[in-house]
C-alpha positions in Angstrom: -23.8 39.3 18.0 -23.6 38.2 14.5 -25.4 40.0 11.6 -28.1 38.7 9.3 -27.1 38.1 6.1 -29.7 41.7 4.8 -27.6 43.2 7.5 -24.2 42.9 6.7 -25.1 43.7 2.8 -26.3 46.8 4.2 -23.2 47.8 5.3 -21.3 47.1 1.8 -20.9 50.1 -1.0 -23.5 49.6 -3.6 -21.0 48.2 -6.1 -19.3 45.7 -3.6 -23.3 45.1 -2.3 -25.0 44.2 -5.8 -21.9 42.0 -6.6 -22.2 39.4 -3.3 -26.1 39.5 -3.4 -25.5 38.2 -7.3 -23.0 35.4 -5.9 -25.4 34.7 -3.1 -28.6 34.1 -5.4 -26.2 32.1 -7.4 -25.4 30.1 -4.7 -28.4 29.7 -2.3 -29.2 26.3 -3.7 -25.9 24.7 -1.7 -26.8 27.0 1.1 -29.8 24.9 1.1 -29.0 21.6 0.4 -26.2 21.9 2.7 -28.9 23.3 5.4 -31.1 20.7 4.7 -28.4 17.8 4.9 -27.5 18.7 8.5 -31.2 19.7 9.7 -32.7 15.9 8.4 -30.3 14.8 11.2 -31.3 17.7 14.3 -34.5 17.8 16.3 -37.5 18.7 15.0 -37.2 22.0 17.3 -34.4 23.2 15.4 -35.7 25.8 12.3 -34.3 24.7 8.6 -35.0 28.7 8.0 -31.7 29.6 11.0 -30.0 27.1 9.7 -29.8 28.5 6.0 -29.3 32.0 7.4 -26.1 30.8 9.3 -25.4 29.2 5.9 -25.5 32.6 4.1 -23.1 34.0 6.7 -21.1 31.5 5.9 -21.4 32.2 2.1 -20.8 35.6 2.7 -17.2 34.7 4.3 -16.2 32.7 1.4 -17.1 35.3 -1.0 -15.1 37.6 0.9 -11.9 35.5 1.4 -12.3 33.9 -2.0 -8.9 34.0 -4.2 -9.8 33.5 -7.7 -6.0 33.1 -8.7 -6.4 29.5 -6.9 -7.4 26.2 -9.2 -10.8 25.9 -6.8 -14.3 26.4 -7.9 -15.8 29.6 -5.2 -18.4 26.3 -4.9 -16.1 23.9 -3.5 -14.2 26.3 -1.3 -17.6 27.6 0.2 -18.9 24.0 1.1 -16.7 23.9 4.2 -17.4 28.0 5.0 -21.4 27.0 4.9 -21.0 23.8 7.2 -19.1 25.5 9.5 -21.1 28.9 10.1 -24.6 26.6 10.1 -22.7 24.1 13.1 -21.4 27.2 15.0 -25.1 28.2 15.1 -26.0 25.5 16.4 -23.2 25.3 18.7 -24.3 28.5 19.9 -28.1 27.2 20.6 -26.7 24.4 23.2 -28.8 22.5 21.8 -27.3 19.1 22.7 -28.1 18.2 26.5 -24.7 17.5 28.4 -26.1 14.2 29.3 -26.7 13.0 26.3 -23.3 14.1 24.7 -21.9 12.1 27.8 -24.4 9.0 26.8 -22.0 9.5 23.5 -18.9 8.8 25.3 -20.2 6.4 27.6 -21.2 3.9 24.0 -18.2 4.6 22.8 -16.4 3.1 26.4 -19.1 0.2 26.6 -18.3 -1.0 23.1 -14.4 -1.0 23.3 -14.5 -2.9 26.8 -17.4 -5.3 24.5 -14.9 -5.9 21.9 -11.7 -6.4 24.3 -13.7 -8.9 26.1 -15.2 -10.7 23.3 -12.7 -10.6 20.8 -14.4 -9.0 18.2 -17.3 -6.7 17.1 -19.9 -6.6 20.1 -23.8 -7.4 19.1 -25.9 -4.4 20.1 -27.5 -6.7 22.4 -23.9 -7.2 24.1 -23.7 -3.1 24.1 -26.8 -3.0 25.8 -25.4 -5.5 28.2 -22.1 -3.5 29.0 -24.1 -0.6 29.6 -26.5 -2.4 31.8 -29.7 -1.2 30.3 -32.1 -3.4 28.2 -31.9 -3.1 24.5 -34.8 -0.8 24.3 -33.1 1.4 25.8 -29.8 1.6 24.1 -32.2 2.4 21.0 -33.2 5.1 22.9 -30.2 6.5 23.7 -28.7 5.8 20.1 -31.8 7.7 18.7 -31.5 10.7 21.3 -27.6 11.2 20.7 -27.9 10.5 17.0 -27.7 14.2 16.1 -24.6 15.3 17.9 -22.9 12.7 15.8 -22.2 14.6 12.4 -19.8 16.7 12.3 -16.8 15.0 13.0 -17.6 12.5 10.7 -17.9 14.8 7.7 -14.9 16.3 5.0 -15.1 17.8 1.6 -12.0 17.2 -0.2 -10.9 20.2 -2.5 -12.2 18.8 -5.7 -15.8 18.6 -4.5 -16.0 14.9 -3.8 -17.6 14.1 -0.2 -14.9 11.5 1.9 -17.1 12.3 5.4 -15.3 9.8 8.0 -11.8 11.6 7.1 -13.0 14.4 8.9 -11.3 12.8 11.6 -8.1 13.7 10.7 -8.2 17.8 10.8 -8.0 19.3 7.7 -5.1 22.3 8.5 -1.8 21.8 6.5 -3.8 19.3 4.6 -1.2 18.9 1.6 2.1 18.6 3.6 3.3 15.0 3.1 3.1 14.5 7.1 -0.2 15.2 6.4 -0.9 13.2 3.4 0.6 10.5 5.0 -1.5 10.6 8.2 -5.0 10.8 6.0 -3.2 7.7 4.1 -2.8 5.7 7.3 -6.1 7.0 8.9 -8.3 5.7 5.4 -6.4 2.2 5.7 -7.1 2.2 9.7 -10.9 3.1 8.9 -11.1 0.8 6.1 -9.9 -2.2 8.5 -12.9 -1.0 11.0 -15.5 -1.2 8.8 -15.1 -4.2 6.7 -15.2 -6.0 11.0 -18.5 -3.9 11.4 -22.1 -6.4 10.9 -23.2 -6.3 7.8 -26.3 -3.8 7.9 -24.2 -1.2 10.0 -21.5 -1.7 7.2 -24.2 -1.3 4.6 -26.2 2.0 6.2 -22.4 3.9 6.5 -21.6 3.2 3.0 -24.9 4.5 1.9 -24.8 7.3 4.0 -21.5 8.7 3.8 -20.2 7.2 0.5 -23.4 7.2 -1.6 -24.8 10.1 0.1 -28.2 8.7 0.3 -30.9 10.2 3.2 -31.9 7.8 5.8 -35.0 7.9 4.1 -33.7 6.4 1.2 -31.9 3.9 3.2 -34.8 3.1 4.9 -36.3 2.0 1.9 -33.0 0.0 0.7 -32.6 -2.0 3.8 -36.3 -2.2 4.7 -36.5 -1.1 7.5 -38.1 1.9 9.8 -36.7 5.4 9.5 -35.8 5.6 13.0 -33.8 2.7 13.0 -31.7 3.2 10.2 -30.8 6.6 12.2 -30.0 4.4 14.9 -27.6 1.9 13.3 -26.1 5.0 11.5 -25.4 6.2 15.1 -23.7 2.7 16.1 -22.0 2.3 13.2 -19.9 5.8 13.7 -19.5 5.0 17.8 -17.8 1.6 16.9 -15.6 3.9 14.4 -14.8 6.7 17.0 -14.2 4.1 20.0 -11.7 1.9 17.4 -9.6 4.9 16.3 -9.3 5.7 19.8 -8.1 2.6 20.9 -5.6 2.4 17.4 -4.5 6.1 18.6 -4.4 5.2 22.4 -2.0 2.3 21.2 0.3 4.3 18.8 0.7 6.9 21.1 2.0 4.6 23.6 4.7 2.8 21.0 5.8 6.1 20.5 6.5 7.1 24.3 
């Protein structure tokens, strides 16, 4: 069971203690607007409070593994320790329903067999269609699934700046030139994908991820409700996810 952050202090020397509880303070601000990025996004169930004692734990890790001889700020290289202690907690909750992790999938399928048919970017109507449900009820799913639909579609680059879709690629060996070469490909591939997305979805991605506005402030931007600029949000990254799988499906074929 993991400790709380008061309890693995505790177990510190007073010198080595007093020293991360200084580095914490300083940086429980990001802890919280990280926290509060992810938890705008989760159920109402789930508590902003867990989420920014994960966060700490998280913290806490960096500060520990932190190597000051390297040209990285301690508040760059903790970004990606916070995000990934606060989605192991959630991990941990189950809070995502296996059905509607499956619903995920099954978008994903119903909009690549749309777009093979039709020839190009599928209508949510013609989603709705493919799915055999009434387009009421693809908002619904696309609402219920929209917050199981973050992480993979979020990366902090080492000098601070936010590129979330490349989270795709995974971020190990990130500076060999296979590497390099693969995020190259992968940005021109996604690039492609959304300029062939409908306008609005377009428009809600690049304010999301790019611009880093809430839906909230999207909301007001595009004028329209809340709830469904979380639901074109959601569209937008399925028609991403089922397109790379198809441009993957087909590269990995070439090369057998």
């Amino acid at each position: 069971m993991a400790l709380s952050p008061a309890e693995y202090l505790g177990t510190l020397d007073d010198e080595s203690a007093l020293r991360r509880e200084t580095l914490v303070l300083q940086h429980l601000p990001q802890v919280r607007l990280i926290a509060r990025r992810i938890h705008e996004r989760l159920p109402s169930y789930i508590s902003l409070d867990d989420l920014i004692s994960a966060g700490v734990l998280g913290l806490l890790a960096a500060i520990d593994n932190f190597d000051e001889t390297l040209n990285v700020q301690l508040k760059t290289y903790a970004e990606r320790r916070i995000r990934g202690a606060i989605m192991d907690s959630l991990r941990d909750l189950d809070w995502a329903p296996r059905e509607t992790r499956k619903r995920s999938k099954t978008i994903e399928a119903a909009i690549h067999k749309s777009k093979q048919r039709l020839g190009r970017e599928p209508s949510e109507e013609e989603i709705a269609a493919e799915l055999g449900i009434t387009p009421a009820e693809y908002q619904r799913w696309l609402t219920d699934i929209q917050a199981i639909d973050l992480q993979p579609m979020e990366y902090a680059t080492n000098d601070g700046r936010r590129l979330d879709v490349l989270r795709l690629v995974p971020d190990t060996d990130e500076n060999w030139p296979s590497r390099l070469m693969e995020r190259s490909e992968l940005e021109r591939i996604l690039t492609l994908a959304i300029e062939r997305m409908p306008k609005l979805e377009r428009t809600v991605l690049n304010l999301y991820y790019f611009e880093e506005l809430s839906l909230a402030e999207i909301a007001k931007v595009v004028n329209l409700h809340l709830s469904r600029v979380a639901q074109l949000r959601v569209q937008a990254v399925l028609r991403l996810r089922s397109h790379l799988q198809r441009v993957w499906s087909l590269d990995s074929r070439r090369k057998d």
